[in-house]
N, C-alpha and C positions, 0 to 999 in steps of 0.2 A: 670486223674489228673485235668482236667477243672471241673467237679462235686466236688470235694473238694476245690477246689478256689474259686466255686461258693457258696458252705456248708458255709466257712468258713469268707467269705467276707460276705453274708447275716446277722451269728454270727454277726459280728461286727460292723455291721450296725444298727440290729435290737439293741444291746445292746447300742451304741448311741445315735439312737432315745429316747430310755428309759433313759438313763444318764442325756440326755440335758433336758426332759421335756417335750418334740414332743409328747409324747405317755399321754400326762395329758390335755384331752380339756379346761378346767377351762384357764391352762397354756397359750393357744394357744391362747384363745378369750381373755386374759389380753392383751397377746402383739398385735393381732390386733385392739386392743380400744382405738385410738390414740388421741380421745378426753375425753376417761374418765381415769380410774387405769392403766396408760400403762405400761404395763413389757417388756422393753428391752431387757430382757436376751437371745430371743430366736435370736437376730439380730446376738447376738454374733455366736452363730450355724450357723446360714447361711453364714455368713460372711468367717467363717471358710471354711466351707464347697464351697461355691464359690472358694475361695483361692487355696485350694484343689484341684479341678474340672479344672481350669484353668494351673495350673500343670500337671495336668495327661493329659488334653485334647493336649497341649503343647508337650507332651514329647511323647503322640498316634500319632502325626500328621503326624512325617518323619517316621510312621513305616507301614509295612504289619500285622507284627502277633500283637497279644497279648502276652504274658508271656505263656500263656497256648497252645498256638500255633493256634488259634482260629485269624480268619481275621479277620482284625478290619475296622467297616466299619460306618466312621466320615459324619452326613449328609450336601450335601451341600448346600442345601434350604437355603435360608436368605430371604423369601418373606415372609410378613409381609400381610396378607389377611383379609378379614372379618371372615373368617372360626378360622385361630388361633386368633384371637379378643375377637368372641364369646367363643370359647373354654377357656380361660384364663378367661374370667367372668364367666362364669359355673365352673371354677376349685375354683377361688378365693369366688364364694361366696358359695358354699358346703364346702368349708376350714371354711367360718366365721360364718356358720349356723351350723356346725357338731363339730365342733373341730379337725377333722381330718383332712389331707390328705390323700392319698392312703399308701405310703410306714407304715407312724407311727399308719396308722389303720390297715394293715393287722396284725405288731408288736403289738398291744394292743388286738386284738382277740386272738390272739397266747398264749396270758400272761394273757387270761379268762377274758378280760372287755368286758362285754356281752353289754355296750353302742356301741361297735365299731362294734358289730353286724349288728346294723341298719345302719348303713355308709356303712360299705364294700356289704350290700344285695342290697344299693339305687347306689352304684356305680357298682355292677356286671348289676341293670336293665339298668343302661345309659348306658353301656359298649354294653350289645343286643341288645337295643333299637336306638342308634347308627349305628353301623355296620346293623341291618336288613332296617334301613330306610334313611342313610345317603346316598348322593350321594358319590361314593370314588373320591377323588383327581386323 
């Protein structure tokens, strides 16, 4: 049952990302151009989607399982280090150089934009290059 919650939740996900525009780099590099042609629209998605997030995280907090019966397990790190600093500039500026993220770039491979190819290949080498040379936490 949790493979189909999971099937079926990815669905609907991926078809959001595609809905709101996530999955269109043009899209992406409008709304972070906040000194030239800025496009707003995408604030409204996130906004949403925080909203959202804050709900479920809310309503995950006082439980053990999941729906699917699967442990739910909320982290409780709140340090704020050079490591997540660096990481968040490296996330944020392969967002503003690719038009990707990870989630609306595996969904734009999926759906044949062969641009999202080179994103997802430059984010599988950080992902290796990463974990083989990082120190782990």
């Amino acid at each position: 049952m949790g493979n189909l919650f999971g099937l079926l939740s990815g669905l609907i996900f991926g078809l959001g990302l595609i809905l709101a525009g996530m999955t269109e780099p043009l899209k992406v590099k409008a709304f972070l151009d906040l000194a030239g042609a800025w496009d707003p629209s995408l604030a409204l998605v996130m906004g949403g989607a925080i909203a959202l997030g804050v709900v479920a995280f809310a309503r995950a907090k006082g439980r053990e399982l999941s729906w699917t019966g699967a442990r739910i397990e909320i982290p409780t790190n709140r340090t704020i280090d050079t490591r997540l600093i660096l990481g968040g500039v490296l996330f944020g500026a392969g967002w503003g150089i690719g038009g990707f993220c990870p989630g609306p770039a595996l969904v734009a491979l999926g759906s044949g934009m062969g641009e999202a190819g080179i994103f997802v290949a430059a984010m599988l080498v950080g992902m290796v290059v990463h974990d083989k040379f990082m120190v782990k936490a």
